[in-house]
N, C-alpha and C positions, 0 to 999 in steps of 0.2 A: 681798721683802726689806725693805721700805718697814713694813711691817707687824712683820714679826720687831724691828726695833727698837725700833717702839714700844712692841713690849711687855716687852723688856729694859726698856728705861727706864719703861716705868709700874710694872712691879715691883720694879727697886730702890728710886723713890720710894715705893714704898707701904710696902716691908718689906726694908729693906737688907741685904744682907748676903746673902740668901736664894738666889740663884742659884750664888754662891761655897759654899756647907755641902751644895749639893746635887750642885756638880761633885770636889768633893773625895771627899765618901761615893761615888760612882759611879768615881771611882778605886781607891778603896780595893776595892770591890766587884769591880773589871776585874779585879784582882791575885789575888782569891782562887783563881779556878780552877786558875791554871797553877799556884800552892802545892802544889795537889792532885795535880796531874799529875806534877809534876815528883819531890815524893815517893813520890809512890805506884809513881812508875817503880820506883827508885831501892830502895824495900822490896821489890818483887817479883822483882827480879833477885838481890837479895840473899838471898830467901826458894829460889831457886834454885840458886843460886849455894852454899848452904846456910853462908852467913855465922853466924857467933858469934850466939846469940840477943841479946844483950845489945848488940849494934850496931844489929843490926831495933828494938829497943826505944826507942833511943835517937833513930835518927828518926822512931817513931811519937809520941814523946811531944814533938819540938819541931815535927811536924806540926799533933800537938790545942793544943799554946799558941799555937801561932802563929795559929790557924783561933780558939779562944777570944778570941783578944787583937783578932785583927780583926771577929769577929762581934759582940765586944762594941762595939766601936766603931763599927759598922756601924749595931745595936741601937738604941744610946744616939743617933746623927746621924738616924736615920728617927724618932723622935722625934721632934725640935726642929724637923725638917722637916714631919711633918704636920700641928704646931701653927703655924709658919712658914704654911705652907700654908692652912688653917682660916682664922687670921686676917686673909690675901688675897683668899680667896673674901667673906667677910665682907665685905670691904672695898671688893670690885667691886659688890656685890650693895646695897651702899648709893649708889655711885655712879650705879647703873643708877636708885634710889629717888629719889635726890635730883635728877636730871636729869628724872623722872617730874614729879615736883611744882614743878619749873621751870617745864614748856611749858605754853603757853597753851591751855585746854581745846581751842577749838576746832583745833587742829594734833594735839592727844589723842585726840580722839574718828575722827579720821579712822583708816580701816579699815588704810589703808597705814603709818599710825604703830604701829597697837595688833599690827600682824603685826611691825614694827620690834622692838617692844618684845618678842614672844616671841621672835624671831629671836636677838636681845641676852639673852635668860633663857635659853632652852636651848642654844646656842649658847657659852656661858660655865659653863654647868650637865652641860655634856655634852662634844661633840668638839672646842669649843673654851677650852676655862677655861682660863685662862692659868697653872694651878699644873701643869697637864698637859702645857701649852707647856714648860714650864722644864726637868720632868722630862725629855722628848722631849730636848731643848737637850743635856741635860745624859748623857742618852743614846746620843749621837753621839761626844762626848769620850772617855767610856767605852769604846766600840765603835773609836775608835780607839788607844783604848791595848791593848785587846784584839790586835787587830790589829799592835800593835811587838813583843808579846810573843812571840805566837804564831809571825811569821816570826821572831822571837830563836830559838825553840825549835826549828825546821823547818830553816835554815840548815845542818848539820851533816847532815841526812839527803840531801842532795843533792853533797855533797861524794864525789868516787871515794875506794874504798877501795885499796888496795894489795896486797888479796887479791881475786880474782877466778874464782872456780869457771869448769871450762871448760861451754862452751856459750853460744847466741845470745843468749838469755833473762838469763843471769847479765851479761854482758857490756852487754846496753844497759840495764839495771837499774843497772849501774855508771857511766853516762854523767851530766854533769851536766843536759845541756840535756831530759833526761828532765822536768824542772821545769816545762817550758810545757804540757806534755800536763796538769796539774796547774792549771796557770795558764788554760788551753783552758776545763777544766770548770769554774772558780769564773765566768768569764765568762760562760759558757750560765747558769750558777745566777744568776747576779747581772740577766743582760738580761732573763729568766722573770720572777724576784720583780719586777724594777722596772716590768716590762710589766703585769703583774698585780695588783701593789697599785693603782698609776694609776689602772687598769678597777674595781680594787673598790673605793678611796674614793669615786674620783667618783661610784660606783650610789649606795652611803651618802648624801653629798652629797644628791644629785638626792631620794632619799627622803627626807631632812629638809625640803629647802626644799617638796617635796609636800605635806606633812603637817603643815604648821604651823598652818594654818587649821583641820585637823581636831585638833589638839593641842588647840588654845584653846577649839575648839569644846565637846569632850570635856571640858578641863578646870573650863567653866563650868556647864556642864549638872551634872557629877559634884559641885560642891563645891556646886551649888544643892539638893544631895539634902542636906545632912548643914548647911544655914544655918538654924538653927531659928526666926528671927524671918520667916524668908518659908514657913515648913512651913504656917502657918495659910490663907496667900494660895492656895497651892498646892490644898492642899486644900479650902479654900473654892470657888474657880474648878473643882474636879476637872480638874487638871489634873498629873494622878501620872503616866497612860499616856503623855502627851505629853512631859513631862522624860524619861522610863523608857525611851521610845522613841528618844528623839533621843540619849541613852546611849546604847545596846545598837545602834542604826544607825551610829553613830561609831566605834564599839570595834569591829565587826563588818568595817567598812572598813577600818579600821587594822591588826586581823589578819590579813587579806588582804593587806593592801601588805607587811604581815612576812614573811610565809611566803612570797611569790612574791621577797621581796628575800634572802634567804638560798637560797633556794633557784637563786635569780641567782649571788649569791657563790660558793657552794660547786661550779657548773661552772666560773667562772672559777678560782676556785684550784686545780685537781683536775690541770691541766699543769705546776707546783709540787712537786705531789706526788711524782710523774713525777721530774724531775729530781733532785730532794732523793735517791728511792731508786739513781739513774744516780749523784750523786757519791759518796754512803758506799758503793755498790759500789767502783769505780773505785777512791778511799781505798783503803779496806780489802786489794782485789785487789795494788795497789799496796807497800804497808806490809809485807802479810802474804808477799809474794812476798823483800822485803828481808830480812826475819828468818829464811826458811824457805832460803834459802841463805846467812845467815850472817852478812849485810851488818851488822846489829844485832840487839841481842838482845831479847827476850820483851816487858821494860819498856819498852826504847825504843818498841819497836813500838806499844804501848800508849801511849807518851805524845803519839807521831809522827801516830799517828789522831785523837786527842784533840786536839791543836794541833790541826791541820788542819781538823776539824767545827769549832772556836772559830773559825778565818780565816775560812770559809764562811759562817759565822751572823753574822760580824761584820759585815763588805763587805756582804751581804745587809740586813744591819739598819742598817746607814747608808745603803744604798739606800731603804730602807722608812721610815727615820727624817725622810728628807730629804722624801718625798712627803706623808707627814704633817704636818710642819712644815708644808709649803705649804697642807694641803687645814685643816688647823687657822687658819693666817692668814684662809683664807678664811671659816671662822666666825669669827672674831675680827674680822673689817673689820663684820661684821653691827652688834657692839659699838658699834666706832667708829662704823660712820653713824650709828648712834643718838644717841650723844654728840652728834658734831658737827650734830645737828638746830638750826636757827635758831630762836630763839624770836622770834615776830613779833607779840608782846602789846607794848601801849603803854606807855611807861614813861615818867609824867612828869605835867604838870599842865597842866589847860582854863583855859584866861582865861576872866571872866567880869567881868562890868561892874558896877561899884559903883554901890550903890545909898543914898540915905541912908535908905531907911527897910525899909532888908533886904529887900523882898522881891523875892523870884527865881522863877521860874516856867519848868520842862520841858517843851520841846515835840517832839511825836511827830508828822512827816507821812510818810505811807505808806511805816510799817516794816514789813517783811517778815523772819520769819526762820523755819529750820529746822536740825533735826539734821545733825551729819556720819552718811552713814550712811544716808540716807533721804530720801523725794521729800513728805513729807509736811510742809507747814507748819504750825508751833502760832501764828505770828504772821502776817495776812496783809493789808495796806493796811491798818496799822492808824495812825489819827489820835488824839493823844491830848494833852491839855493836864495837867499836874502841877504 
């Protein structure tokens, strides 16, 4: 939670306005489907019904304005938002630069900063970029406007009717509290997905923070093929098979951690799958059993399935929005420790004793120094007068 606001608040700071243009478009977007539904009922009952042509025409044509008028709208707002957008990543992506050429080399060069610093690149460049965050954000709002709709439009199928076919079937079809056997299945779908994404972010997860070291690894060896002021070094030393190799051993590893991680994923979500075909049965059986005794007619039927997969995918997708969120904060904190690294370089100025006749003289007793990185000293007891 701690996280989710910091980065509300570092992207209104950086680009105002922007989360606001993206939850409005995702409204406007929530509202299109049931448009669709709800005319399309609405023509098809009428197409049976065999209504006037010139009535079917009439709400087919404030169907296409009204889907034009919002698609334009839609259109024209995903625009402004992926330049919005663009100019955010940009924006992080200097922060991350300029906190680079802050720290003090030697806290740079250390192995646990320079993994920091990929951690903070792909991390922001991939599952956690904060324009992903907003979208995701902005996602859920959506998902629950879906969700007021959908039950607006399902409310009335649960209602008893006042004609009732005889028979056992006909009869508890007509009950109201039939609605939880409905309620039943979106619960088994909802505890599935949110059991299941959990299992499958966190493998993702686990595989990113695996592979970060082979990422950087990969990425330095590969852009050392294509740096043409060190091609001559390279080749001078012959030293082609050893770049070429340390390539094609990284890549060869990292295809291997791919395919064993999907192929991870893909038995976890396969009980999903499962279920998803148990609710649009159960729907369907449901709906179709309403109409084929009378309850409602052909369109409603059609609109009443349609609502219903929207509530499922909804509830479902703010289950999965909400895991995200989380499993995204958690590359996003990668960011922030970066940021919040201490710089422990000196800032400030040596006394030194005045002299009247200037001169000053450096002295060296048994300096020792080495790389972050390595056991090897390039300075060692060294005594030295300057």
């Amino acid at each position: 939670m701690n996280t989710i606001k910091k980065v509300l608040k570092l992207t209104h700071k950086l680009q105002k306005g922007h989360i606001s243009l993206i939850v409005i478009n995702r409204l406007v977007n929530a509202a299109i489907p049931f448009l669709d539904i709800i005319f399309t009922s609405i023509i098809l009952d009428q197409l049976i019904s065999k209504v006037p042509f010139e009535m079917i025409m009439k709400n087919a044509i404030i169907l296409i304005s009204i889907r034009a008028i919002t698609g334009l709208f839609y259109w024209g707002m995903e625009h402004i938002i992926a330049v919005n957008s663009a100019t955010l990543n940009e924006k992080i992506d200097q922060m991350i630069c300029e906190k680079t050429f802050d720290i003090d080399y030697d806290i740079l060069e250390k192995r646990e900063t320079l993994d920091m610093i990929k951690k903070a690149e792909e991390g922001m460049n991939s599952h956690g970029n904060i324009t992903g965050f907003c979208q995701n954000f902005a996602g859920i709002v959506e998902m629950i406007a879906k969700i007021i709709y959908s039950i607006a439009i399902l409310v009335p199928l649960f209602i008893p009717s006042s004609y009732v076919p005889a028979g056992f079937l006909p009869q508890l079809l007509n009950k109201w509290y039939v609605v939880f056997v409905l309620v039943a299945v979106i619960i088994v779908k909802v505890a599935t997905s949110t059991a299941i994404n959990k299992k499958s972010q966190k493998t993702q997860q686990q595989f990113f923070i695996e592979n970060v070291r082979a990422n950087r690894e990969y990425g330095y060896y590969f852009n050392l093929m294509f740096e043409y002021s060190l091609g001559k070094y390279i080749r001078l030393y012959k030293s082609q098979n050893m770049v070429m190799g340390k390539v094609a051993g990284t890549l060869n590893w990292m295809e291997k951690q791919f395919i064993s991680l999907l192929a991870g994923i893909n038995l976890i979500q396969l009980p999903d799958f499962l279920v998803q075909f148990l609710v649009q049965g159960i729907s369907y059986a449901f709906v179709g059993l309403k109409a084929i005794y009378g309850f409602i007619s052909v369109g409603s039927a059609l609109k009443y399935i349609t609502a219903y997969g929207q509530l499922v995918d909804s509830i479902s997708g703010i289950s999965y929005s909400i895991i995200d969120l989380g499993i995204k904060s958690e590359y996003l904190s990668y960011f922030y420790d970066f940021m919040e690294i201490e710089n422990k370089q000196y800032d400030g100025t040596i006394p030194t004793e005045k002299r009247d006749d200037n001169e000053f003289e450096i002295e060296f007793k048994d300096v020792s120094f080495k790389y972050a990185n390595t056991e090897n000293y390039v300075l060692k007891h060294l005594n030295q007068k300057i």
